[in-house]
mmCIF entry with sequence, helices, sheets and N, C-alpha, C, O atoms, coordinates in Angstrom:
data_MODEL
# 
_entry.id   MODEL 
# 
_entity.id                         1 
_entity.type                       polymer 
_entity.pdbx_number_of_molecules   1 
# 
_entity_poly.entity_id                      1 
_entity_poly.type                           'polypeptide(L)' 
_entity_poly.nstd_linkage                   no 
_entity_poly.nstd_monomer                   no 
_entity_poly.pdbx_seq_one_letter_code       
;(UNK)(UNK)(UNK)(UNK)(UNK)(UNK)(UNK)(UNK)(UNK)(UNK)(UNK)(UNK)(UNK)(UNK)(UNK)(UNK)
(UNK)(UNK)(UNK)(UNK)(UNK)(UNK)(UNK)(UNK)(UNK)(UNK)(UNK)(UNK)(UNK)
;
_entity_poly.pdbx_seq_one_letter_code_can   XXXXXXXXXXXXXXXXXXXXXXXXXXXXX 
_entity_poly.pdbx_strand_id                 A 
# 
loop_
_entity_poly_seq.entity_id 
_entity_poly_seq.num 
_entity_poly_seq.mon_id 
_entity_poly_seq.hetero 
1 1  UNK n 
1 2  UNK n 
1 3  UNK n 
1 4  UNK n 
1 5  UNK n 
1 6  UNK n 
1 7  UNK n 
1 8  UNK n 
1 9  UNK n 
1 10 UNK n 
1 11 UNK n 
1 12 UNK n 
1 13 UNK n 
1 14 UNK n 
1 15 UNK n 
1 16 UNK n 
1 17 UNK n 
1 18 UNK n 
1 19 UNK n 
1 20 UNK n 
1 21 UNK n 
1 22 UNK n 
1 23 UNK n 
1 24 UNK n 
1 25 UNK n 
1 26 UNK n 
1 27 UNK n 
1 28 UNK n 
1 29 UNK n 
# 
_struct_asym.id          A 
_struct_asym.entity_id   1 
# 
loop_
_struct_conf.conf_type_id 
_struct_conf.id 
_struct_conf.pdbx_PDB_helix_id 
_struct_conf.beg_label_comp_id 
_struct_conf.beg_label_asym_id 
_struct_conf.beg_label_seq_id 
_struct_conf.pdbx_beg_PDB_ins_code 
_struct_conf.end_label_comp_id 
_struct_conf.end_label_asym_id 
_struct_conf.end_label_seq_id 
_struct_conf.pdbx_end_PDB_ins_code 
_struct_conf.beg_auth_comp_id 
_struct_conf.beg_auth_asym_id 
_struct_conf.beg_auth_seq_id 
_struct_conf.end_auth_comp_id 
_struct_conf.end_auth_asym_id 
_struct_conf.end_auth_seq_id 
_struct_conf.pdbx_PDB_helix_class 
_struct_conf.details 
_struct_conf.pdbx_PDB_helix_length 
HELX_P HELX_P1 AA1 UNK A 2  ? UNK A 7  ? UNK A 2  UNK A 7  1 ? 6  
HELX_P HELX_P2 AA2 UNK A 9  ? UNK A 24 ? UNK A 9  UNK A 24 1 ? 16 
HELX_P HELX_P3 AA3 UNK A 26 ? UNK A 28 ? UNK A 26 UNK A 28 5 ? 3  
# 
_struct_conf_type.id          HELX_P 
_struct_conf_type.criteria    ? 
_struct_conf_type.reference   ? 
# 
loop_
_atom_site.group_PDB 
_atom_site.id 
_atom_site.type_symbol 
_atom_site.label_atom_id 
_atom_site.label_alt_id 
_atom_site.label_comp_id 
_atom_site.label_asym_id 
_atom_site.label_entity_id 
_atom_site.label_seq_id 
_atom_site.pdbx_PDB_ins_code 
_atom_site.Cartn_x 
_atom_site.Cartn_y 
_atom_site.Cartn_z 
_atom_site.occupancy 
_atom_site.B_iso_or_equiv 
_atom_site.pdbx_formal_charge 
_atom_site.auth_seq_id 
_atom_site.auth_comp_id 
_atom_site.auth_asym_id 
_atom_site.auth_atom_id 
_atom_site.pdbx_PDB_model_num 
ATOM 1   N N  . UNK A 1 1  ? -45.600 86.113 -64.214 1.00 0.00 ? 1  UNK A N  1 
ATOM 2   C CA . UNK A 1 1  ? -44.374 86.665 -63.615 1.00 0.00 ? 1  UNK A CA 1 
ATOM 3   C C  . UNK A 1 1  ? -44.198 86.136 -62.196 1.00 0.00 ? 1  UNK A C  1 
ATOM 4   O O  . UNK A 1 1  ? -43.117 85.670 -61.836 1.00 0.00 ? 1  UNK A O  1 
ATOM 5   N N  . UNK A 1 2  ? -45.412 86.214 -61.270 1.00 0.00 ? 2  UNK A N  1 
ATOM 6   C CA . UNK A 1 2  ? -45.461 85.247 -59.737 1.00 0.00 ? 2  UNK A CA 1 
ATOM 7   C C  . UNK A 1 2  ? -44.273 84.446 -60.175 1.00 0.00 ? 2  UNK A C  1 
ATOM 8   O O  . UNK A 1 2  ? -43.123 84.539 -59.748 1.00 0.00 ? 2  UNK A O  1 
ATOM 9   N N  . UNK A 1 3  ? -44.887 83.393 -61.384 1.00 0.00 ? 3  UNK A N  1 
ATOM 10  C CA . UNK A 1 3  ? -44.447 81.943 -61.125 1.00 0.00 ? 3  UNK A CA 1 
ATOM 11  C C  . UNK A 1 3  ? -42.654 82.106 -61.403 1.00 0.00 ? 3  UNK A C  1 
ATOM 12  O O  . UNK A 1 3  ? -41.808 81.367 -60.899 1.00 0.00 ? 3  UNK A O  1 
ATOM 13  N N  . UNK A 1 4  ? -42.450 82.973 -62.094 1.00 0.00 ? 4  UNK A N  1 
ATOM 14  C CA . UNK A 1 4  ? -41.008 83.141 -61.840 1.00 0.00 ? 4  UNK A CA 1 
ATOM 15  C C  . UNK A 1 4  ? -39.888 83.598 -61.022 1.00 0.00 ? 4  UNK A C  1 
ATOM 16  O O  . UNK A 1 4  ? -38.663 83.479 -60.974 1.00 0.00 ? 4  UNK A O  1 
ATOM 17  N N  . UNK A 1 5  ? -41.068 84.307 -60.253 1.00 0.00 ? 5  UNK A N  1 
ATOM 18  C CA . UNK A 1 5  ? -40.542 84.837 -58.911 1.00 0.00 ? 5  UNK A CA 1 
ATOM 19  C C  . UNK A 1 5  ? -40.296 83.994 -58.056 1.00 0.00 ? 5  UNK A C  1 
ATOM 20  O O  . UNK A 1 5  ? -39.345 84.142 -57.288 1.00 0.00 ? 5  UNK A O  1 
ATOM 21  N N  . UNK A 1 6  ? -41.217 82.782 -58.006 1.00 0.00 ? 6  UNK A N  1 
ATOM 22  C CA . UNK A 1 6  ? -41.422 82.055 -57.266 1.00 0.00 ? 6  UNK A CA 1 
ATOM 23  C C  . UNK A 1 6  ? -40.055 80.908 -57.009 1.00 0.00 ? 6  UNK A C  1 
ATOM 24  O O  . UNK A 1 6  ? -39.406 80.572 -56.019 1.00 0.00 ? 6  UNK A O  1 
ATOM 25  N N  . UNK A 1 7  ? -40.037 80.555 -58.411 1.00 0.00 ? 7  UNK A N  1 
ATOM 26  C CA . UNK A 1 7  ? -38.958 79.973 -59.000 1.00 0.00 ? 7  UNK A CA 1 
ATOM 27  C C  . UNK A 1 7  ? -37.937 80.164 -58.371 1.00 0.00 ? 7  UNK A C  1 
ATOM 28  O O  . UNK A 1 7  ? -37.486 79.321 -57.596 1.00 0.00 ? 7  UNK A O  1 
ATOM 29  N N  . UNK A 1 8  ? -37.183 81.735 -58.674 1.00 0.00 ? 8  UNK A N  1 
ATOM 30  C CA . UNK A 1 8  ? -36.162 82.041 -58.274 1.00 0.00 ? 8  UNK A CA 1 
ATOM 31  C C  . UNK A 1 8  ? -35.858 82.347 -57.098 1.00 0.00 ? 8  UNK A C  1 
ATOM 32  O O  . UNK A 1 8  ? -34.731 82.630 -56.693 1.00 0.00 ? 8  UNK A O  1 
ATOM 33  N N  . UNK A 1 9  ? -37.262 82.289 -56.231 1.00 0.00 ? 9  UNK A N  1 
ATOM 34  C CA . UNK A 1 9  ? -36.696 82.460 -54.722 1.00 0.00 ? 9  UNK A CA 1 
ATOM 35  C C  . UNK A 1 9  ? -36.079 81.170 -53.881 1.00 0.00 ? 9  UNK A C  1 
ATOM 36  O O  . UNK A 1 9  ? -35.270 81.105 -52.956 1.00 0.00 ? 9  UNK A O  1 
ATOM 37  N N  . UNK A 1 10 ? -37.073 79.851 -54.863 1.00 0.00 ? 10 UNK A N  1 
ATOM 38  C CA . UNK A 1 10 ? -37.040 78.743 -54.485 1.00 0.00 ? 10 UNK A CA 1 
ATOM 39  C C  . UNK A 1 10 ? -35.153 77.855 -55.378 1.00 0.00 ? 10 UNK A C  1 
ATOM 40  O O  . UNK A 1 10 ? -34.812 76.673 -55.424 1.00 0.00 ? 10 UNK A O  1 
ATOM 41  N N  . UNK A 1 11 ? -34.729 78.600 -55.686 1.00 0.00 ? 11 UNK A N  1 
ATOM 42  C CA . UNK A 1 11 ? -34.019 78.289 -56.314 1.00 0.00 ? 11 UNK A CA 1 
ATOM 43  C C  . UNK A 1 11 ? -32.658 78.755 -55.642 1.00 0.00 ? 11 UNK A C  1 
ATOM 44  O O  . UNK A 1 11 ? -31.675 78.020 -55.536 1.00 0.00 ? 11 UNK A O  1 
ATOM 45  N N  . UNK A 1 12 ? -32.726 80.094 -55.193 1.00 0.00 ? 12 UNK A N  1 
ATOM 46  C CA . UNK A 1 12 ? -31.805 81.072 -54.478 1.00 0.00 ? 12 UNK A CA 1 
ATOM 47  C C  . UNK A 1 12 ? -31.845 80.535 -53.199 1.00 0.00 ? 12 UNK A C  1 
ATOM 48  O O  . UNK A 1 12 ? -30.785 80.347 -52.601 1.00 0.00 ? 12 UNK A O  1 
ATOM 49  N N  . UNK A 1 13 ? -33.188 80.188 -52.559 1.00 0.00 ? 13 UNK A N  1 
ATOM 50  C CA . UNK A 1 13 ? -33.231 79.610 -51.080 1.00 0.00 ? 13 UNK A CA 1 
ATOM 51  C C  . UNK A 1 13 ? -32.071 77.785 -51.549 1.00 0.00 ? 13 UNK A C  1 
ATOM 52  O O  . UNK A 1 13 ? -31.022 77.496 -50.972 1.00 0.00 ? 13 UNK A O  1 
ATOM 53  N N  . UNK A 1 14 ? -32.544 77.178 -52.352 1.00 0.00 ? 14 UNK A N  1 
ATOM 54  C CA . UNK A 1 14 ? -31.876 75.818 -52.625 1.00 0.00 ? 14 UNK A CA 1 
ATOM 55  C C  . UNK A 1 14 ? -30.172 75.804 -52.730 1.00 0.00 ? 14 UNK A C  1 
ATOM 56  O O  . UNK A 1 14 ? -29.323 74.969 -52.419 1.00 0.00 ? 14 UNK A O  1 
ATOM 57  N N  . UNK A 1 15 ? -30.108 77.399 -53.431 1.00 0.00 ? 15 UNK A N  1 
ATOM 58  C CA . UNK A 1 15 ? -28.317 77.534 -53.862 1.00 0.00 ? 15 UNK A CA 1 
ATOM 59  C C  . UNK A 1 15 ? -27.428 77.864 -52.477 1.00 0.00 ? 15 UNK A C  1 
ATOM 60  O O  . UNK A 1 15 ? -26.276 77.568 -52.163 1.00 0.00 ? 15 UNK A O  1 
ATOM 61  N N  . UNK A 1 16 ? -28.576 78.673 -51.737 1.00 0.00 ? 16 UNK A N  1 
ATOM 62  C CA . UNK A 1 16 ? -27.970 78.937 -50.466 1.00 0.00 ? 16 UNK A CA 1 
ATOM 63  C C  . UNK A 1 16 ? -27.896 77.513 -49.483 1.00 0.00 ? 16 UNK A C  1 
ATOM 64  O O  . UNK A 1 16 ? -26.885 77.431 -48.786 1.00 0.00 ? 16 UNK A O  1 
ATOM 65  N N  . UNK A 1 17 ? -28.646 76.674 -49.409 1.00 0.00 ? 17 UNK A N  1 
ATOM 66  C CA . UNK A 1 17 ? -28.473 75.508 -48.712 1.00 0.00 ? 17 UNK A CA 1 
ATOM 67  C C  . UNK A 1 17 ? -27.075 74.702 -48.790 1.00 0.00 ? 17 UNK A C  1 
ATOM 68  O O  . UNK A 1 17 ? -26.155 74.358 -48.048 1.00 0.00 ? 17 UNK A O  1 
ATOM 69  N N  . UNK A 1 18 ? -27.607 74.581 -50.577 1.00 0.00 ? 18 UNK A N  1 
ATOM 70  C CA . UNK A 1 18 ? -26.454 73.702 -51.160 1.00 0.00 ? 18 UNK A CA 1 
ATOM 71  C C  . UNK A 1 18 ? -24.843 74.391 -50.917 1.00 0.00 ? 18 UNK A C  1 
ATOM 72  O O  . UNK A 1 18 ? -23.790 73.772 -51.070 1.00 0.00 ? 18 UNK A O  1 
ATOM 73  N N  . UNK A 1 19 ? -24.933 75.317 -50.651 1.00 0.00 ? 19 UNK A N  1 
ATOM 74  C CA . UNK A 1 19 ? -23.824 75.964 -50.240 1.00 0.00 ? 19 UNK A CA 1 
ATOM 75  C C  . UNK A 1 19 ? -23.374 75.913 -49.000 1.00 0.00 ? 19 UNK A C  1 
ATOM 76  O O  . UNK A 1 19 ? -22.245 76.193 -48.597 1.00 0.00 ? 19 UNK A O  1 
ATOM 77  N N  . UNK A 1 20 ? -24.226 75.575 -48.454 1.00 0.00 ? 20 UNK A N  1 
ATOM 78  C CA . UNK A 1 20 ? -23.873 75.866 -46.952 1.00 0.00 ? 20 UNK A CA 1 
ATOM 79  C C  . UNK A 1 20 ? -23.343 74.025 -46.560 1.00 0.00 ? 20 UNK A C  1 
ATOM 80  O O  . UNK A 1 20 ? -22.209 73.853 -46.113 1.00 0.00 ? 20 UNK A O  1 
ATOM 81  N N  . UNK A 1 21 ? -24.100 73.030 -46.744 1.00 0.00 ? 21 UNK A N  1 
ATOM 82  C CA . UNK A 1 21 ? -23.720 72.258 -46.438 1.00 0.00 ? 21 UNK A CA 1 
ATOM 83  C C  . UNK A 1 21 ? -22.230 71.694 -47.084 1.00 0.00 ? 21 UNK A C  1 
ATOM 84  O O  . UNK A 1 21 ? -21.363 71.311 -46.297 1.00 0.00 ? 21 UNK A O  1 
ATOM 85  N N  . UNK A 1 22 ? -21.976 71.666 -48.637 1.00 0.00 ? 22 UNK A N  1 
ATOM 86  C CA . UNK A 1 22 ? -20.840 72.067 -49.545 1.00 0.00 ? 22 UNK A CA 1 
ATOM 87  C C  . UNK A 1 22 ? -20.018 72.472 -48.524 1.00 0.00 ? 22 UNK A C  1 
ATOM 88  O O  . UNK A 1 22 ? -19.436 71.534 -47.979 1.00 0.00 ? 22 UNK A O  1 
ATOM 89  N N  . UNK A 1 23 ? -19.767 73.630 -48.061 1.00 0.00 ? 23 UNK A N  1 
ATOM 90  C CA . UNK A 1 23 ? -19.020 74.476 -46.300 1.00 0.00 ? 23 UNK A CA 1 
ATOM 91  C C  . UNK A 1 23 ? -18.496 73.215 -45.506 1.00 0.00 ? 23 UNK A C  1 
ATOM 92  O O  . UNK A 1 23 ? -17.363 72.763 -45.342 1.00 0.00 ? 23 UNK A O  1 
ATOM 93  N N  . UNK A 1 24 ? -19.740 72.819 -45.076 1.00 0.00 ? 24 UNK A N  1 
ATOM 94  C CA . UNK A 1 24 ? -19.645 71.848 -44.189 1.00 0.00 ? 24 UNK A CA 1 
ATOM 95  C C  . UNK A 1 24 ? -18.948 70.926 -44.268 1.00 0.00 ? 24 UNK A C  1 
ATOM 96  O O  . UNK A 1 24 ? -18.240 70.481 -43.365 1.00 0.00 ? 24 UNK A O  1 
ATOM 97  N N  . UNK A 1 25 ? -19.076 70.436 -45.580 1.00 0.00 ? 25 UNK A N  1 
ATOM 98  C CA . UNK A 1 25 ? -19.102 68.815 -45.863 1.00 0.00 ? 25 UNK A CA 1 
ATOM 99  C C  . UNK A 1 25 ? -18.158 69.116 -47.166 1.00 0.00 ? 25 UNK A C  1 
ATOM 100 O O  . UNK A 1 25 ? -18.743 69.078 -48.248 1.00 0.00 ? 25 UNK A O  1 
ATOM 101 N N  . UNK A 1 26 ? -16.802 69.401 -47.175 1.00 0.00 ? 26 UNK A N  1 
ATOM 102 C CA . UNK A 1 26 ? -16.037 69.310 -48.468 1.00 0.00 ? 26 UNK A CA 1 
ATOM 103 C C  . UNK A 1 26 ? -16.576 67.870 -49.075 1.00 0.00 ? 26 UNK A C  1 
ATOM 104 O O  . UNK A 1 26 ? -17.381 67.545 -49.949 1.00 0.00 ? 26 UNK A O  1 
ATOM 105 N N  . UNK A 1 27 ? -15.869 67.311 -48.323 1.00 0.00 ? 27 UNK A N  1 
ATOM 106 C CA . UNK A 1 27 ? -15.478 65.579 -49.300 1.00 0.00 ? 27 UNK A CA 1 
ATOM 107 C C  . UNK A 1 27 ? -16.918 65.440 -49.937 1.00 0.00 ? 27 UNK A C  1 
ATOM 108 O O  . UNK A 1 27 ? -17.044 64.400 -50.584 1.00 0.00 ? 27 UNK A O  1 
ATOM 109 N N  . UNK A 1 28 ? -18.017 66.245 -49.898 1.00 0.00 ? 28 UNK A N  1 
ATOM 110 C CA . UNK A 1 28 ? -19.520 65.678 -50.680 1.00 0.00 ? 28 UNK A CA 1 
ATOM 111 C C  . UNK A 1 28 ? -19.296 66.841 -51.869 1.00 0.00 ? 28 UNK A C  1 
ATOM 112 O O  . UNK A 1 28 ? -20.149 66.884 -52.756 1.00 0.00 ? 28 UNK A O  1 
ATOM 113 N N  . UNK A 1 29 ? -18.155 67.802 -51.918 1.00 0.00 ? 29 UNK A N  1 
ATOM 114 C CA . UNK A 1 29 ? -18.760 68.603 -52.744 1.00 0.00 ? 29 UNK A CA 1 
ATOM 115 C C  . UNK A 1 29 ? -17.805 68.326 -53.912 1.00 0.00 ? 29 UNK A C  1 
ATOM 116 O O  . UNK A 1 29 ? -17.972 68.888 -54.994 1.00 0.00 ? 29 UNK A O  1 
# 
């Protein structure tokens, strides 16, 4: 179960990035 936790934090931390720069940076998204 860790390893899925793990997963999804690392996954939720990645969606939030990708989002943020996406924000930033239309023309890349």
């Amino acid at each position: 179960m860790a390893v899925f936790c793990a997963i999804g934090v690392v996954l939720g931390i990645a969606g939030v990035v990708y989002m943020g720069v996406a924000l930033c940076r239309p023309e890349r998204f």
